[in-house]
Steps between C-alpha positions, in 0.01 A plus 500: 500500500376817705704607772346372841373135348602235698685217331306127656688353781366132436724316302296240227352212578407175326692342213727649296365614140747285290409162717834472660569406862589860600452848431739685247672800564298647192201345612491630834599843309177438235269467806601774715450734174186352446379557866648811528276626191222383648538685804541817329219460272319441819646829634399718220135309488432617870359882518667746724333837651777655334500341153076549544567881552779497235273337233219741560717838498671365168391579208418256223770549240814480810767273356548177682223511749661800683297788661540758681418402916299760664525655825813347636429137424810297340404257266757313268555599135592299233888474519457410879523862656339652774310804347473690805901433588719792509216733474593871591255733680273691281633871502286797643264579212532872400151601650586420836842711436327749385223533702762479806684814349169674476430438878824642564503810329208572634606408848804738431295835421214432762748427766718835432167679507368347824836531632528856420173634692538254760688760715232709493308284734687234683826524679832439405526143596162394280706615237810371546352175542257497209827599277652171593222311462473681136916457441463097559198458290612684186821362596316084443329601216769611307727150622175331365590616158836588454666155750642546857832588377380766215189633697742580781665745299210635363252529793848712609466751251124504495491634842772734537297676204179417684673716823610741308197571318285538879802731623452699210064479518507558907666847389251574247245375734537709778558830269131352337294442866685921580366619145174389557422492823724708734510865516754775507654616816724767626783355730765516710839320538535429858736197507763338314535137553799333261530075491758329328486153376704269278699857408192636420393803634131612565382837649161525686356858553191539747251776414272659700187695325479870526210459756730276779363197356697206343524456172321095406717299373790523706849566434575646144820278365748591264820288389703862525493753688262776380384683781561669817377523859234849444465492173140558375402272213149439323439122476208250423352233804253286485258528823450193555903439545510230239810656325742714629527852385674623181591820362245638280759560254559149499191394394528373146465107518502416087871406513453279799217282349637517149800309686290254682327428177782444299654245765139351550555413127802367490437252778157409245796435230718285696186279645397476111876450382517183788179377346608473146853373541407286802256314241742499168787399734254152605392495152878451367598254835539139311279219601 
C-alpha cells in the first residue's frame, strides 16, 4: 500500500461470509483487506497532473513505471517516493561562472584606466566617489564567486593591488600628460612649504617662471627635501595646470607604468584564481 492511501472507515455490512450470526475476527480482517485493495487500485486507476507529466517525461524502457517529473512537479515512483523530495538546488553552471569572471576582469582593467585619467578632468571628490562605487562592485562580484566568507578575503587583496597599481599609474601619468604636452621652463624657488602627516613628511616648493609669472601646475612636491628657497631649477608644466610641475630630470615614466601594469595583472590573476576555485570548490560541495 502507497504511502498517503487511506485505509476505509466503514466497517462491513451484511452477513457474515461463513453464514454465522456474527462477524469473525478474521472475517472482519478478510473484508477490510479486500476493501482496502480496492481503494488503492482505485487510487492508482485515477490520473494525476503529476503522474500525467511524469509518464510523458519518462522514457519507455524506465523500470517500474518510474520517470523522471519535469519542472518541479512531484509525482510518486514506484517504491512510494516522492521524486522531487529532498531535491538540492541545481549548481551555477560553469558558463554563467565564467562569463561572470569575464565581466569582472574586464571591469577591473577598464575601471583602473578610467580611474587613472579621471583626475585629469573632474575634481577630487568625482573620484573619490567613483573609486568606491568601483571598490563595492568588484568587491560583489568576486563574493558572487568565491562565497561571502572567501570573497571577503579576496575582494581584500584584489583592491589593495587595484590601489596600488593607480598610485603607481597616476605617477606615470602625470610624467606622460608633462612629456607630451607641457614644455620646459626655467624657474625659481621662492617658497618652501613642509606638511607632515601620519609621520610622513612632504615638502612643497612654489616656483615662479623667469618672466614673474607662475609656474601651472602649482606647487612642485617632493617626499624629501631637495631644494631650497632661490634655487634656480629647469622643470616641465603643463599650461593648462592639469599636473603639477616636475623636474625635467625626472621625467622618465617606464618604471612607473611597468609597476601599474604588473599590479593591474595581478589583480586579473586573483579575479581569475576566485573564478576557478570558487567553481571547483561548489563542484566538490556534496549534495
Amino acid at each position: 500500500m502507497e504511502a498517503g492511501d487511506v485505509l476505509p472507515a466503514t466497517p462491513p455490512t451484511g452477513p457474515p461470509p461463513d453464514g454465522e450470526g456474527e462477524w469473525s475476527t478474521d472475517a472482519i480482517r478478510q473484508a477490510f483487506g479486500r476493501q482496502t485493495r480496492q481503494a488503492v487500485r482505485r487510487r492508482r486507476a485515477r490520473p494525476t497532473a503529476g503522474t500525467a507529466r511524469a509518464a510523458w517525461t519518462a522514457g519507455s524502457g524506465d523500470e517500474e513505471g518510474r520517470g523522471t517529473v519535469a519542472d518541479g512537479v512531484t509525482a510518486k515512483t514506484g517504491d512510494g517516493t516522492a521524486g522531487g523530495a529532498g531535491r538540492q538546488p541545481a549548481p551555477r553552471s560553469a558558463g554563467r561562472t565564467a562569463l561572470v569572471t569575464a565581466i569582472l576582469v574586464v571591469f577591473a582593467v577598464a575601471g583602473l584606466c578610467g580611474l587613472l585619467l579621471l583626475p585629469l578632468y573632474v575634481p577630487t571628490a568625482v573620484t573619490v566617489v567613483l573609486w568606491i562605487v568601483y571598490a563595492l562592485l568588484l568587491a560583489v562580484g568576486l563574493m558572487w564567486l568565491a562565497g561571502a566568507e572567501s570573497g571577503c578575503w579576496t575582494a581584500g587583496v584584489a583592491l589593495v593591488l587595484a590601489l596600488v597599481a593607480w598610485a603607481a599609474g597616476s605617477i606615470g601619468r602625470d610624467k606622460v600628460v608633462l612629456l607630451t604636452f607641457g614644455k620646459t621652463v626655467t624657474a625659481q624657488v621662492i617658497k618652501e612649504r613642509t606638511e607632515t602627516r601620519s609621520r610622513y613628511t612632504t615638502w612643497h616648493y612654489t616656483l615662479r617662471a623667469s618672466d614673474g609669472s607662475a609656474v601651472p601646475g602649482g606647487d612642485m612636491t617632493f617626499s624629501r627635501d631637495t631644494l631650497n628657497p632661490g634655487d634656480r631649477v629647469s622643470v616641465r608644466a603643463d599650461p593648462e595646470g592639469r599636473v603639477e610641475p616636475l623636474l625635467s630630470s625626472r621625467l622618465s615614466a617606464g618604471g612607473d607604468l611597468w609597476s601599474a601594469a604588473g599590479f593591474t595583472v595581478a589583480v586579473v590573476l586573483t579575479i581569475l584564481w576566485t573564478g576557478i576555485t570558487g567553481r571547483r570548490r561548489r563542484d566538490d560541495t556534496p549534495g
